[in-house]
C-alpha positions in Angstrom: 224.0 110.9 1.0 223.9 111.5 4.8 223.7 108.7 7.4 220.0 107.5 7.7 218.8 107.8 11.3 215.5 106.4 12.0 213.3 107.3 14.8 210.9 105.4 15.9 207.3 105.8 17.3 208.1 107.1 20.8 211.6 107.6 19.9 214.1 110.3 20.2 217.7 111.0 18.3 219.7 113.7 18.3 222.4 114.8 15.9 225.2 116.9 14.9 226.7 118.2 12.0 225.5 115.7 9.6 223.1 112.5 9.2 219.4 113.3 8.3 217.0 112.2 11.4 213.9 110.3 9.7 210.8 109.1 11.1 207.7 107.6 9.6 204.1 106.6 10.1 203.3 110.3 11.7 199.6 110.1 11.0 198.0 111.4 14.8 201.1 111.5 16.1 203.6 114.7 16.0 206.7 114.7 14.6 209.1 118.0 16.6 211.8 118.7 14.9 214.7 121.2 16.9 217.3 122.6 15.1 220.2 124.6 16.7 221.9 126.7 13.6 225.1 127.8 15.5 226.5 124.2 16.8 224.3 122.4 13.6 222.8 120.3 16.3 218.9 118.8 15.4 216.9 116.7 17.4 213.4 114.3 16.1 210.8 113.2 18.6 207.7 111.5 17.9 205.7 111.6 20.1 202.1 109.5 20.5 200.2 111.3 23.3 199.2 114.6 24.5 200.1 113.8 27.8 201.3 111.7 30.5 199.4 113.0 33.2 197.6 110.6 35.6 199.6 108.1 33.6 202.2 105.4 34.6 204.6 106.5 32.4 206.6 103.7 30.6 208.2 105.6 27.7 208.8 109.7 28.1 209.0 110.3 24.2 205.6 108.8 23.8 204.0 111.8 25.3 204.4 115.9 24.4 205.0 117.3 27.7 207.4 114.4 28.7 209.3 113.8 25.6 209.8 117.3 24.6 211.3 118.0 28.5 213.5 115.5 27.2 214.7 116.3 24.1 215.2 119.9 25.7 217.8 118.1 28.6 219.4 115.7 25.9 219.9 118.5 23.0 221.3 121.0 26.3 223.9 117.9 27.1 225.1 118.4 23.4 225.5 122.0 23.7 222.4 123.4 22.1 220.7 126.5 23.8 217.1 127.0 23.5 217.2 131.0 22.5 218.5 129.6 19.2 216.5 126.7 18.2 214.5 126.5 15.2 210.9 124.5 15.7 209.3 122.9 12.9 206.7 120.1 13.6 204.4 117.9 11.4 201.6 115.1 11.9 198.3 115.5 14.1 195.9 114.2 11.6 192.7 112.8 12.0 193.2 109.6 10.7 189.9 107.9 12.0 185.8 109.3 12.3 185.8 108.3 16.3 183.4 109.6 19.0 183.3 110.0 22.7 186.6 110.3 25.1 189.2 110.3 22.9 188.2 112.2 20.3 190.5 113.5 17.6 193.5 112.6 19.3 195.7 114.0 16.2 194.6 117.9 17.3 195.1 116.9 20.8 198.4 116.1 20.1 198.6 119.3 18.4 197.4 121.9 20.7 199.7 120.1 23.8 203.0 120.4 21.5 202.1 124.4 20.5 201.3 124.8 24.4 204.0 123.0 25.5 206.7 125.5 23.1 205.1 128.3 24.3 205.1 127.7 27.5 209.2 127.1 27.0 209.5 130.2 24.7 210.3 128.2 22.2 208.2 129.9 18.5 207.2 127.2 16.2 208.4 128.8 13.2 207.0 126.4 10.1 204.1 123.7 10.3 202.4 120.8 8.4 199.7 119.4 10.6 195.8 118.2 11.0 194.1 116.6 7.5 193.6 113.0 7.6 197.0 111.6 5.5 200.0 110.2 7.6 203.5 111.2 6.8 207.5 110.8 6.5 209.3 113.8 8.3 213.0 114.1 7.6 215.5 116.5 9.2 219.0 117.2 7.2 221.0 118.2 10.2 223.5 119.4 8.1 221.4 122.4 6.8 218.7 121.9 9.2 216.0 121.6 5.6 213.1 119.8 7.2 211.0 118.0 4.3 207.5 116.3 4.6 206.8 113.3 2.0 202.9 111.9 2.2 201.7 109.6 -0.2 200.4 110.4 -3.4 201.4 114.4 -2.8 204.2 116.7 -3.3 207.1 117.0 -1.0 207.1 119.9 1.9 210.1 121.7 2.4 209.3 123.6 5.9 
């Protein structure tokens, strides 16, 4: 059994060659998982927000645009390259009926991490987001197998 890592909500860690990234709790929030084949390198955010514009920014992995800038600089410091990474993400559901401003914050959080890859060239190869059930997103950084548990349903493997 690989070394558990656990990230957090608005949390970041980054691996290589073995331990298997975990995070919980991804109900409106995203989970991004990046996976660099050649060096078997993998990186987990989760990530809260949409973004942190016309915000005091306290935390950069709580938001899309922020914390994925981030986990692009960290996983580049451990020798990953973005041509070769491997994007899988999962969360973004509507966990709550809610009206007004905020809206459906889970497909807001959505839409800013798909923009957000494209706009780094980055293709979002698998997916397991929107519905209203939170999940558990692990990443074997091994093998780079992403799996999906939710309650009261069957594993994903993405």
């Amino acid at each position: 059994m690989d070394k558990e890592i656990k990230v957090g909500i608005a949390d970041l860690k980054v691996a290589r060659r073995q331990g298997l990234l975990i995070t919980y709790a991804l109900g409106s929030c995203i989970g991004v998982a990046l996976y660099d084949p050649v060096i078997k390198l993998g990186g987990l955010l989760h990530i809260m927000l949409p973004s942190a514009e016309n915000i005091a920014v306290d935390n950069t992995y709580k938001f899309a645009d922020t914390g994925i800038q981030e986990m692009l600089r960290k996983m580049q410091i451990f020798g990953g390259m973005k041509s070769r990474y491997i994007c899988k993400i999962a969360g973004g559901a509507k966990m709550f009926e809610m009206q007004g401003s905020l809206g459906n914050i889970g497909q807001r959080n959505i839409e800013s991490v798909q923009n957000t890859m494209r706009r780094e060239g980055i293709r979002i190869v698998r997916q397991d987001v929107g519905a209203n059930y939170a999940r558990t997103m692990s990443v074997e950084v091994e093998t780079g197998i992403v799996k999906i548990r939710s309650y009261g349903r069957p594993e994903i493997v993405l």
